[in-house]
C-alpha positions as CSV (number, residue, x, y, z in Angstrom):
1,X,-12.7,-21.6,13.2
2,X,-12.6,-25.3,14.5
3,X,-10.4,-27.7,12.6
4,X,-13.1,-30.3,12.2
5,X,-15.2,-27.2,10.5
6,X,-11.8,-26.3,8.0
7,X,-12.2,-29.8,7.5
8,X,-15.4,-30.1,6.3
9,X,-15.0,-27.0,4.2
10,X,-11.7,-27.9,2.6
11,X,-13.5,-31.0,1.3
12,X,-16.3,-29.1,0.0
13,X,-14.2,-26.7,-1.7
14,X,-11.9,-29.3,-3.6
15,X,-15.7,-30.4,-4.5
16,X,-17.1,-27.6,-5.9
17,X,-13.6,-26.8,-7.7
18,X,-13.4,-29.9,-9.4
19,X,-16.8,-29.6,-10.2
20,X,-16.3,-26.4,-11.6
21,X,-13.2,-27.5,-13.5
22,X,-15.2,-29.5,-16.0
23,X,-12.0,-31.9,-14.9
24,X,-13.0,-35.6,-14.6
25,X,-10.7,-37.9,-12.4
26,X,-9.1,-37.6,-9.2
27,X,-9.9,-34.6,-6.8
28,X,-6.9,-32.5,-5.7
29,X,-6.4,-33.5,-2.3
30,X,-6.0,-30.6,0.5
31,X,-4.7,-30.9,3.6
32,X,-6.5,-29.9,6.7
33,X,-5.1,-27.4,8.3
34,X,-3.4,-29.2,10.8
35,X,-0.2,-28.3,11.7
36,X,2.6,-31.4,9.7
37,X,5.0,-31.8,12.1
38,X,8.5,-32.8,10.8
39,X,11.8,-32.8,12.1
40,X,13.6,-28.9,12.0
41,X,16.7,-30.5,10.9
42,X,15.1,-31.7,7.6
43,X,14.8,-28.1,6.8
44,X,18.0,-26.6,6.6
45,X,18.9,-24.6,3.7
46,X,20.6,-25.7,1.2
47,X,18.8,-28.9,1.6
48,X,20.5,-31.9,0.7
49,X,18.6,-32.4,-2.4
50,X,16.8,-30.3,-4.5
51,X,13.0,-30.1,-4.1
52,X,10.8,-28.1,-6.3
53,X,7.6,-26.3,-4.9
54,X,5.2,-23.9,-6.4
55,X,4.3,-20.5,-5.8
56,X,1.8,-17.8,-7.5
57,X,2.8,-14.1,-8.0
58,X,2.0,-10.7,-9.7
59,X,5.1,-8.8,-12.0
60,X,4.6,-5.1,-12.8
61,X,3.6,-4.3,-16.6
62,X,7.2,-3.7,-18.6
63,X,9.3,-5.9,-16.2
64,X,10.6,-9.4,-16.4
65,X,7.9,-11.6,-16.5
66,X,9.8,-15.0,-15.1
67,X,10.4,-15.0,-11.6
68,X,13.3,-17.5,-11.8
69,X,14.9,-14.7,-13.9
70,X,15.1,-12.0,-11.9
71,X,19.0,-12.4,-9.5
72,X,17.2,-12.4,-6.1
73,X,15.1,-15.7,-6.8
74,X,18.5,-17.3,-8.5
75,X,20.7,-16.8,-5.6
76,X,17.6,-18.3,-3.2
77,X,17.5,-21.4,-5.4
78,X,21.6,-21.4,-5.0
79,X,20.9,-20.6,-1.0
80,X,18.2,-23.4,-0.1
81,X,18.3,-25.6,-2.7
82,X,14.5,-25.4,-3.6
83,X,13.2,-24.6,-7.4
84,X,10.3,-22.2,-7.5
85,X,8.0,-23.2,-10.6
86,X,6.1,-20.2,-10.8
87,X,2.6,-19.1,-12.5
88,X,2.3,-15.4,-13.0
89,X,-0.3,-12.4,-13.2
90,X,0.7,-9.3,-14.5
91,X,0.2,-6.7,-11.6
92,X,-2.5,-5.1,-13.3
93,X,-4.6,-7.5,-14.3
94,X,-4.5,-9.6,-10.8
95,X,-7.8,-8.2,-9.3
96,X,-9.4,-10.0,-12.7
97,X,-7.4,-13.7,-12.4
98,X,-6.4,-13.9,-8.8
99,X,-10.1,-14.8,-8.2
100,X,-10.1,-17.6,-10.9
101,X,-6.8,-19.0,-9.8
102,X,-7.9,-19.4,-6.3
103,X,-11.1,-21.4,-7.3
104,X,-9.7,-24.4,-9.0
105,X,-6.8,-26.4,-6.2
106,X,-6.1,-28.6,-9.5
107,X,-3.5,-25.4,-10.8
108,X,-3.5,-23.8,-7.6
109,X,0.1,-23.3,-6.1
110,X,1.5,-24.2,-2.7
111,X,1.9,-20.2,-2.3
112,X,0.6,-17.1,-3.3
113,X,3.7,-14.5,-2.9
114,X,2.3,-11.0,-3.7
115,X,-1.4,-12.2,-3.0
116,X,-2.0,-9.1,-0.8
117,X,-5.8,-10.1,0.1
118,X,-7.7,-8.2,2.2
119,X,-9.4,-9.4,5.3
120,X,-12.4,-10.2,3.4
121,X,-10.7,-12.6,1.1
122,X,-8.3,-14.4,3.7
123,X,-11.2,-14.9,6.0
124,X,-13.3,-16.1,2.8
125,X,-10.5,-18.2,1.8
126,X,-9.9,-19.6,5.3
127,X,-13.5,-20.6,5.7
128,X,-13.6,-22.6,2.0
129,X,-10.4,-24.3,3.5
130,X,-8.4,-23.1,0.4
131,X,-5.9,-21.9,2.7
132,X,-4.1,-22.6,5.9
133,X,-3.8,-21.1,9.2
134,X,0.2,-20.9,9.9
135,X,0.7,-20.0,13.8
136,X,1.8,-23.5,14.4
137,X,4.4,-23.3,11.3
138,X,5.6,-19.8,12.8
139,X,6.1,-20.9,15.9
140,X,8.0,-24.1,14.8
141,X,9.3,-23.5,11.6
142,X,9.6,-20.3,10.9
143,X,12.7,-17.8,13.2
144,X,13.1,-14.9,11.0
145,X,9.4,-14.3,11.6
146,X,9.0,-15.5,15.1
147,X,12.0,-12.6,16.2
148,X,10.1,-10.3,14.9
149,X,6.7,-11.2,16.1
150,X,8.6,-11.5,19.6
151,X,9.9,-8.5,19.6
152,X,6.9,-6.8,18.2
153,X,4.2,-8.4,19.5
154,X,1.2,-5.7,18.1
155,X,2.6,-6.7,14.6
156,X,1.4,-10.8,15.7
157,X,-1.8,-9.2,17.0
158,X,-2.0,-7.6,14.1
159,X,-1.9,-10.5,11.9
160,X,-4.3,-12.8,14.2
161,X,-8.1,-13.1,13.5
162,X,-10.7,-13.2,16.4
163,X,-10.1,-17.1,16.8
164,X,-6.5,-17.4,17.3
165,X,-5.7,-17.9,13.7
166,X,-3.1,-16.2,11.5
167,X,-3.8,-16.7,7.8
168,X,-1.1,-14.9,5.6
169,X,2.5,-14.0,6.1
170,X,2.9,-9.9,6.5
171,X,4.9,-7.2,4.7
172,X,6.5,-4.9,7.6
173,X,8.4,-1.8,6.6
174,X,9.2,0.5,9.5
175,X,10.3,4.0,8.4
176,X,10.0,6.2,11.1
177,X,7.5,6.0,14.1
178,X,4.3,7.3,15.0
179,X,3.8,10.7,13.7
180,X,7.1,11.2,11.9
181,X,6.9,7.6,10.2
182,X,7.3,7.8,6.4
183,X,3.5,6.8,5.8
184,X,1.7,9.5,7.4
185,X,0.9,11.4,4.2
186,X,0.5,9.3,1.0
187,X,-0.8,11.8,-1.7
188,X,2.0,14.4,-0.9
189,X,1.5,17.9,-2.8
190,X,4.6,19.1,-4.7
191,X,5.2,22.6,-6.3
192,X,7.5,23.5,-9.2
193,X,10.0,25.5,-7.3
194,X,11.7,26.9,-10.5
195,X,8.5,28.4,-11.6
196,X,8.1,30.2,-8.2
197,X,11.8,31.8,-8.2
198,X,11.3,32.7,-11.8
199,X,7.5,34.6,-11.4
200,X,9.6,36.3,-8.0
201,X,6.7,34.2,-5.9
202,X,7.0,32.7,-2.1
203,X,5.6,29.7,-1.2
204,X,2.2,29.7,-0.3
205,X,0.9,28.7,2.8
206,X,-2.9,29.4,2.8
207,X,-5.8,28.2,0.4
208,X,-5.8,31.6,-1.0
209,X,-2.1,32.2,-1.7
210,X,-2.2,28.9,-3.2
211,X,-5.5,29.9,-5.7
212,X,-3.6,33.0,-6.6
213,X,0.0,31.4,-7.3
214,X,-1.8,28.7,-9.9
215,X,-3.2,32.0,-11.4
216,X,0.2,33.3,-11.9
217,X,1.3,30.2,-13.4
218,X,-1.3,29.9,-15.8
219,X,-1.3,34.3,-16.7
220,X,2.6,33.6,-17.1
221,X,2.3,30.6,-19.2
222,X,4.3,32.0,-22.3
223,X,6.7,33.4,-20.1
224,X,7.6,30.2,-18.6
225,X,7.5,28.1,-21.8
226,X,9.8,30.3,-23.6
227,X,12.1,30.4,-19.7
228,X,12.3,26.8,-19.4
229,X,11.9,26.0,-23.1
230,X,8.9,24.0,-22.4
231,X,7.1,21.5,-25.7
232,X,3.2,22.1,-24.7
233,X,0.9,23.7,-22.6
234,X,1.3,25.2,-18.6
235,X,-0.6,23.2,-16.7
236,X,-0.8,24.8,-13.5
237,X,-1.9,21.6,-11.3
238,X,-2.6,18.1,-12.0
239,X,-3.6,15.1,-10.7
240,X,-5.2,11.6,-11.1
241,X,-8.8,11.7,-9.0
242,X,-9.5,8.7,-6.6
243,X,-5.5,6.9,-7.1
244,X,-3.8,6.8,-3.8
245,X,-0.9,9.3,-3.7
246,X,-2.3,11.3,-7.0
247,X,-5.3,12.3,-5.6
248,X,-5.8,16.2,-4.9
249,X,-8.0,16.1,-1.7
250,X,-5.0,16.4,0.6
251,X,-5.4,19.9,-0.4
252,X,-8.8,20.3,1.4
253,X,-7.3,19.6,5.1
254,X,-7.8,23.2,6.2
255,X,-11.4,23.1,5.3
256,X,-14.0,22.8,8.5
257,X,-12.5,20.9,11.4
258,X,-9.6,19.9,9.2
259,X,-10.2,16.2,8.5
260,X,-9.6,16.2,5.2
261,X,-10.0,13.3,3.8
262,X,-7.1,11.2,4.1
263,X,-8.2,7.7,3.8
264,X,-9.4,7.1,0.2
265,X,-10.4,4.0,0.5
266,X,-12.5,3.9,3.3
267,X,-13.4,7.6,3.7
268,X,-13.0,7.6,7.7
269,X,-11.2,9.0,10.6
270,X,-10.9,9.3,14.4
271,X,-12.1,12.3,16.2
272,X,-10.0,12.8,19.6
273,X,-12.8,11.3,21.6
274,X,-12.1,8.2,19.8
275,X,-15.3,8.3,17.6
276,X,-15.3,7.2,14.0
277,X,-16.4,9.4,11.6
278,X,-17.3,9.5,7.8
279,X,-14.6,12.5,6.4
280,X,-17.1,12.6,3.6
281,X,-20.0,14.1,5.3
282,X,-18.0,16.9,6.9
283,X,-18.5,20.7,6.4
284,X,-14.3,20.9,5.3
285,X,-15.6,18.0,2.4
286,X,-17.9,20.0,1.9
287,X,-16.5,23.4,1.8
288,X,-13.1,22.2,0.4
289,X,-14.7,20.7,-2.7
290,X,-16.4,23.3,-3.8
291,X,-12.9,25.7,-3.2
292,X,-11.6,23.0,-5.5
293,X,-14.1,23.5,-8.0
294,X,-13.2,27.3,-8.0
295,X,-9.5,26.2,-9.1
296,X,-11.6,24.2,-12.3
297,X,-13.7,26.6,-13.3
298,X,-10.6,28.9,-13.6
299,X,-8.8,26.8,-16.2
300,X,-6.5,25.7,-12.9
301,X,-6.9,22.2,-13.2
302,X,-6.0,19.6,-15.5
303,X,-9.1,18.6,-17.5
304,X,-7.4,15.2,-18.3
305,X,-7.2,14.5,-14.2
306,X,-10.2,13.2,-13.9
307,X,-9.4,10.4,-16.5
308,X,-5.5,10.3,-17.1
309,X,-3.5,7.3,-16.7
310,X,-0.2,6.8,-14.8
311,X,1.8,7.2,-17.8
312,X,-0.2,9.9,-19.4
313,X,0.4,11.8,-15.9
314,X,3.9,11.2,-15.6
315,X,4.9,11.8,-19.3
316,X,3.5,15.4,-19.2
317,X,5.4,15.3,-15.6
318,X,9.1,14.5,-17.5
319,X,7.6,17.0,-20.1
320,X,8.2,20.0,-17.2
321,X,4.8,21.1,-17.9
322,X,3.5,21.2,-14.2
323,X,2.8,23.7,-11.8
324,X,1.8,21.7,-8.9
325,X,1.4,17.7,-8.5
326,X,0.7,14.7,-6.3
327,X,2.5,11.7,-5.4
328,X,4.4,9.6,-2.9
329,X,7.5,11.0,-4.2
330,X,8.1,14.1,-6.9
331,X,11.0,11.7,-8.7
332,X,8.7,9.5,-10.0
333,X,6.6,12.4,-11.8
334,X,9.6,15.2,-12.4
335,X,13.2,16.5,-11.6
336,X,12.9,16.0,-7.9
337,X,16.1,19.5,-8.0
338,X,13.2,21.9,-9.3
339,X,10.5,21.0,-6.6
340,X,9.5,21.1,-3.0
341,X,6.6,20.0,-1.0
342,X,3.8,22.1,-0.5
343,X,3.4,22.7,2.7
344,X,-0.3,22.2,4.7
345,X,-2.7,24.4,3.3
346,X,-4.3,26.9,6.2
347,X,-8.0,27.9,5.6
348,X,-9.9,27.3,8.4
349,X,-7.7,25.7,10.8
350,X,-4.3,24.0,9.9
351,X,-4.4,20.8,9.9
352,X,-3.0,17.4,8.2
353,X,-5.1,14.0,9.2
354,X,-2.6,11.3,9.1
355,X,-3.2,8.4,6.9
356,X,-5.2,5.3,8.8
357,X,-3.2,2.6,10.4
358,X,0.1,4.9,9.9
359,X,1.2,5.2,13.7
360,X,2.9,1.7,13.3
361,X,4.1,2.2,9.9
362,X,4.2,0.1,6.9
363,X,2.0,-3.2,7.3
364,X,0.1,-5.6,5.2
365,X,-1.6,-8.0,6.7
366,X,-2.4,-10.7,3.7
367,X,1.0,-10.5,1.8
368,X,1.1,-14.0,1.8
369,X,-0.7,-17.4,1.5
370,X,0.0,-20.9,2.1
371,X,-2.7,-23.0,-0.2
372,X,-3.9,-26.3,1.2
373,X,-2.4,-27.6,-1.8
374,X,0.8,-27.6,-0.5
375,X,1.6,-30.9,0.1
376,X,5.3,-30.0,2.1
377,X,3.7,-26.8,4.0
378,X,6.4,-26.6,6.8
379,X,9.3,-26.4,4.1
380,X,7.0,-24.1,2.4
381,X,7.3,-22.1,5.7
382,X,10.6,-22.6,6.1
383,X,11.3,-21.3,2.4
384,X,9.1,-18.0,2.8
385,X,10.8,-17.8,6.6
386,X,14.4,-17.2,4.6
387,X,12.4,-13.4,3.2
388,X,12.4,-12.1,6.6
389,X,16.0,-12.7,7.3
390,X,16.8,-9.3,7.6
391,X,19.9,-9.1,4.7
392,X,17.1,-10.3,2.5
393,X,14.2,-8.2,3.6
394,X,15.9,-5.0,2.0
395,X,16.4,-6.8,-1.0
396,X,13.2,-8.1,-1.6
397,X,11.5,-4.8,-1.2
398,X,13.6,-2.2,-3.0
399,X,15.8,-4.5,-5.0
400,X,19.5,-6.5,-5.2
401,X,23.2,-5.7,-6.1
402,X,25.3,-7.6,-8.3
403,X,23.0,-6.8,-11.4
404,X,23.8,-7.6,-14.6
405,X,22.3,-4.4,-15.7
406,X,23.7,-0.7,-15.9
407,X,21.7,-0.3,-12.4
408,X,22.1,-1.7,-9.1
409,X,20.3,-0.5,-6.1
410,X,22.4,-1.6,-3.4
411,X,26.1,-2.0,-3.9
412,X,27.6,-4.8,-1.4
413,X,29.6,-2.9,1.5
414,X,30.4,-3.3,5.2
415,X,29.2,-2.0,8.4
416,X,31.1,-0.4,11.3
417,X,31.7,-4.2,12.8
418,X,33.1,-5.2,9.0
419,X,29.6,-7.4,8.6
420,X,27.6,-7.5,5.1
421,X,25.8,-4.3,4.7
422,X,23.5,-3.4,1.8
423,X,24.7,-0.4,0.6
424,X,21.6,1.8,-1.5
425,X,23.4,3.1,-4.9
426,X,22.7,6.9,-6.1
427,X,19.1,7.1,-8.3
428,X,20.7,9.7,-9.6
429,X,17.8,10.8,-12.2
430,X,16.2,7.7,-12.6
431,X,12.5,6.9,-11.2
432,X,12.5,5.3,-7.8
433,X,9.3,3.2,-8.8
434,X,10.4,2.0,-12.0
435,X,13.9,1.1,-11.0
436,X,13.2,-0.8,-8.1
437,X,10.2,-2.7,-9.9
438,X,12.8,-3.7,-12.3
439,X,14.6,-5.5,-9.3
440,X,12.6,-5.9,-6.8
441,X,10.2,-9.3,-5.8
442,X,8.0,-7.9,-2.8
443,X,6.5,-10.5,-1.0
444,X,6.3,-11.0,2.7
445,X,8.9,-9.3,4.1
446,X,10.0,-7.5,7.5
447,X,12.7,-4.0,7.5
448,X,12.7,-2.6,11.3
449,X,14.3,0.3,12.1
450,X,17.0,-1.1,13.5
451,X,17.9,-2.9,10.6
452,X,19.2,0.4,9.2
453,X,23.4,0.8,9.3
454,X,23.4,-2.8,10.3
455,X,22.2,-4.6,7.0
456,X,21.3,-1.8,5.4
457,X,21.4,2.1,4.7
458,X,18.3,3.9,4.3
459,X,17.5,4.8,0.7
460,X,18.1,8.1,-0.1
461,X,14.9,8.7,-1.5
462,X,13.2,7.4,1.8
463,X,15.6,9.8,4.3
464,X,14.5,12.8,1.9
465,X,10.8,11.9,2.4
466,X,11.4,11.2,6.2
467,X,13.4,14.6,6.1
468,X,10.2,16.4,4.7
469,X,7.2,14.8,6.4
470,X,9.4,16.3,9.8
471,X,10.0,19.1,8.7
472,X,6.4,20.1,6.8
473,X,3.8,17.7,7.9
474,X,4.6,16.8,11.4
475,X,4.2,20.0,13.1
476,X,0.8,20.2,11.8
477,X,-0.7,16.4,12.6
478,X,-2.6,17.6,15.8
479,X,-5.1,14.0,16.3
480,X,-4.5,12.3,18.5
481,X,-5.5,8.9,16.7
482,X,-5.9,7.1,13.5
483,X,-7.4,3.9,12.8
484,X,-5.7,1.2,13.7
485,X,-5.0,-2.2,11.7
486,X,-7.5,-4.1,13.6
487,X,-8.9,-7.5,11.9
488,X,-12.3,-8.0,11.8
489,X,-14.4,-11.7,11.8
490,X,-15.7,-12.8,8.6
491,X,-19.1,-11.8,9.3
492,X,-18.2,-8.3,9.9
493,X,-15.4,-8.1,7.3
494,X,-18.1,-9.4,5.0
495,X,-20.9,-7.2,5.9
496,X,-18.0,-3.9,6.1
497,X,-17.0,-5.2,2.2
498,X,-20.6,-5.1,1.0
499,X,-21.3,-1.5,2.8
500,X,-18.0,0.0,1.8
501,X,-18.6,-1.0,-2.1
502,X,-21.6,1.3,-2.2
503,X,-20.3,4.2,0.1
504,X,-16.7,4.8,-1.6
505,X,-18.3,4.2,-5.0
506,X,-20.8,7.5,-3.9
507,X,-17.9,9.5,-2.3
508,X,-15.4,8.8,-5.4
509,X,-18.2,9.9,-7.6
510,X,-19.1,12.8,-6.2
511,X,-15.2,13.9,-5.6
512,X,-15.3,13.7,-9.4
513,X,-18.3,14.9,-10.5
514,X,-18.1,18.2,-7.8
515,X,-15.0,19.6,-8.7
516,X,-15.7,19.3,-12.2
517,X,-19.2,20.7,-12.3
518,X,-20.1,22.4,-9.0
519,X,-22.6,21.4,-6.8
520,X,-25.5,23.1,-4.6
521,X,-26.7,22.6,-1.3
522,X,-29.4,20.6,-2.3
523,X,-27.0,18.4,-3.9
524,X,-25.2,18.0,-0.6
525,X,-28.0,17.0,1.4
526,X,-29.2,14.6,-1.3
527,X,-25.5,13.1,-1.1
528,X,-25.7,13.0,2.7
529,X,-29.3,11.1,2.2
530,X,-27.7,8.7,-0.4
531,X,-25.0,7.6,2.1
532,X,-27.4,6.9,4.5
533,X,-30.0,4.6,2.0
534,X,-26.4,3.0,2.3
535,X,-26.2,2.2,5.8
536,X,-23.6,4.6,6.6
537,X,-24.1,4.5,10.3
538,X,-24.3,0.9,10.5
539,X,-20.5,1.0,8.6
540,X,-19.3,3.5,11.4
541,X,-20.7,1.4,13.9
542,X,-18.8,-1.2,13.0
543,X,-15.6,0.7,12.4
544,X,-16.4,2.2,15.9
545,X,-17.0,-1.5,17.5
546,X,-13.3,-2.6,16.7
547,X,-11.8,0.4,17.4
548,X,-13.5,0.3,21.1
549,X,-12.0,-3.3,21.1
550,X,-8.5,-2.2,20.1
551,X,-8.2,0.3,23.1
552,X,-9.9,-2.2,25.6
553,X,-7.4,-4.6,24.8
554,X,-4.2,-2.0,24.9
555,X,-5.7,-1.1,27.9
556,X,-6.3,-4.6,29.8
């Protein structure tokens, strides 16, 4: 995008803003993208005197709703000198406002911390002028960032649009590499391994032995109620249908050719011949859904998965009533003691697709936002620069010490040269997600691996996870690819968006609507014909156009 065109479209945006405002009076001036050159020395924290910027950011429902309250955000006030005066979206309701709040510059802020856009919105975003690109500020302003980008230079390529341009600040959390890094499997399957010793079961390993160990939870249900002195009914598996790590279909892996159907969002994978494929419209969809539909017709599923909240799910979780659940990790749901992973299910083949874009682990492109509002953006830069230092990193992801709470998650220690380490506190029984949401800021953010015994210790509940994806998923990842994180022009992100709002929509429908009801072959082939009326090809081809592009570029 030329800077004369940003131009042009910054002005028309601040144009149709105001005019959408209702506002009379001045128009909020934006800047043009341009990089603001200013002397580095102006910028070093703590500055001499105190400046006060803005910045826009999400809080989870049930924590502290004011930034400026929470101890990371008041010791980098104390550190740089700089007040942030923050507007906030409570997490769940962001998809609704964040829209709203990007349309008017008159309340807009200088950032948006937690904005985590996809491409479609950065490159919409970039083309109204509402934001700026920040390769220039990286390069000048911005050192935490710049190592890493040096040092990893797929994670800048990653972040940079067909044109040169970067438009947000990244999140970055390696755990693990390629197919032994921590994000390989999101919707990991867990089974209550003090049900299995009590009934005298093993652990099952095949579709079948798994259909007939949720039999014996649900003919033993007494049994295990009056065992485990349990307060309402054996549920033998749950779930929550089409929500990330709670949905069931990592069960279906085995099925057919054993894609599975590991990308819920998107619904695609790579063959090994580097071909894109829908993992809807394959014969282990398919044949797995209609296995799954056999577990619901035998009272084996929850009837409440198909419509259960998060808190509805893990309440009857604490209760102890589960035979078998999903999740990124079994502590948020239960007593992690009483389970274990289920391993991969064999039926047809053995199999477990990894999760798209996992090879190079943890990455979000759009963390982060610089508004054309900003009227300072290199000490913007500068500030959001101090996240990535990498003492901070850890902090802002999984949360601080020094609390003034009964829970800390790091306690302050040394490492082996007698430096500042980060030291991550027992959970003891206390809910990863919740604790660390209590803390925690997010943000853009960078944790390599290397970072681990220098700044900080790896969290016990991420080594566990690490511990178990070796030692039950990896032996059975046999692709050879997964999609990468490649990022798309605005046309194509655009066209992508409107093609994948009607083709998930299908696929999550059907996911529901099958294993509840059943389905006949006539119904698949009129599925299969829906998808196409929705230009499913012309989505793969696009998929498959990038992808060709990725590995023509590795390989130049």
């Amino acid at each position: 995008m030329k800077m004369k065109q940003m131009y042009a479209a910054a002005l028309l945006a601040a144009g149709i803003a105001a005019g959408l405002s209702g506002c009379k009076g001045k128009q909020t001036a934006l800047n043009s993208g341009e990089v603001q050159q200013v002397d580095p020395a102006t910028l070093a924290f703590p500055l001499k005197e105190k400046v006060v910027l803005t910045g826009l950011t999400s809080f989870p429902p049930n924590t502290e709703s004011e930034p400026n309250r929470r101890t990371i955000f008041r010791r980098l006030q104390e550190k740089t000198n700089v007040e942030i005066k923050w507007t906030t979206i409570q997490s769940d309701q962001w998809n609704d406002k964040i829209t709203l709040a990007m349309a008017n510059p008159k309340t807009l802020a200088d950032f948006v911390f937690n904005a985590s856009f996809n491409d479609s919105n950065l490159l919409k975003y970039a083309s109204q002028g509402i934001i700026i690109p920040l390769e220039g500020y990286i390069d000048a302003y911005m050192p935490n960032l710049k190592a890493v980008f040096d040092k990893y230079p797929e994670y800048r390529a990653m972040c940079t649009d067909s044109e040169g341009h970067i438009w947000a600040l990244p999140w970055i959390e390696q755990l693990g590499s390629g197919k032994e890094a921590i994000q390989v499997i999101d919707n990991m399957s867990f089974i209550n391994k003090k049900w299995l010793d009590f009934l005298g079961l093993s652990l099952p390993t095949t579709v079948d032995e798994f259909e007939k160990t949720l039999i014996a939870f649900k003919n033993n249900a007494a049994r295990l109620q009056q065992e485990f002195h349990i307060d309402g009914s054996i549920i033998p598996m749950s779930f929550i249908m089409n929500d990330g790590g709670q949905d069931p279909y990592v069960l279906i892996n085995g099925f057919g050719e054993g894609y599975g159907d590991a990308d819920k969002g998107r619904h695609i994978a790579v063959t090994d011949n580097r071909k894109v494929i829908c993992s809807a419209t394959q014969e282990g969809f398919k044949k797995g859904s209609a296995w799954l539909h056999r577990l619901y017709e035998q009272g084996l599923i929850d009837p409440e998965s198909f419509t259960q909240e998060w808190s509805t799910y893990v309440s009857k979780g604490k209760s102890g009533r589960y035979g078998v659940c999903f999740s990124w990790d079994i502590a948020n749901i239960a007593n992690l003691a009483d389970w274990v992973p289920l391993p991969v299910l064999s039926a047809d083949t053995r199999n477990l697709t990894a999760q798209n874009g996992s090879f190079t682990s943890g990455f979000d492109r759009g963390r982060c936002v610089v508004t054309a509002v900003a009227k300072q953006p290199a000490l913007v830069c500068a500030w959001l620069d101090q996240m990535y230092d990498p003492f901070q990193s850890p902090q802002n992801n999984w949360g601080t010490y020094g609390e003034d709470d009964d829970f800390d998650i790091f306690v302050l220690g040394k490492n082996d040269k007698g430096q500042d380490m980060l030291r991550h506190a027992p959970l003891g029984d206390a809910s990863p997600v919740e604790v660390r949401e209590a803390e925690s800021v997010n943000g853009p953010l960078a944790i390599l691996d290397e970072y681990y015994g220098v700044y900080v210790t790896c969290p016990d509940d991420a080594q566990y996870r690490l511990d178990w994806i070796k030692d039950y998923y990896t032996p059975d990842v046999h692709e050879k690819y997964v999609y990468p994180n490649v990022f798309m022009s605005r046309d194509d992100t655009e066209q992508l968006s409107n093609l994948q709002a009607d083709i998930s929509k299908a696929i999550n429908a059907a996911k529901s609507d099958w294993v509840m009801n059943g389905f006949s072959d006539q119904d698949w082939d009129a599925f299969c014909k829906k998808l196409d009326s929705y230009k499913l090809p012309a989505y793969l081809a696009l998929y498959q156009k990038y992808l060709d592009a990725y590995y023509a570029s590795i390989n130049n």
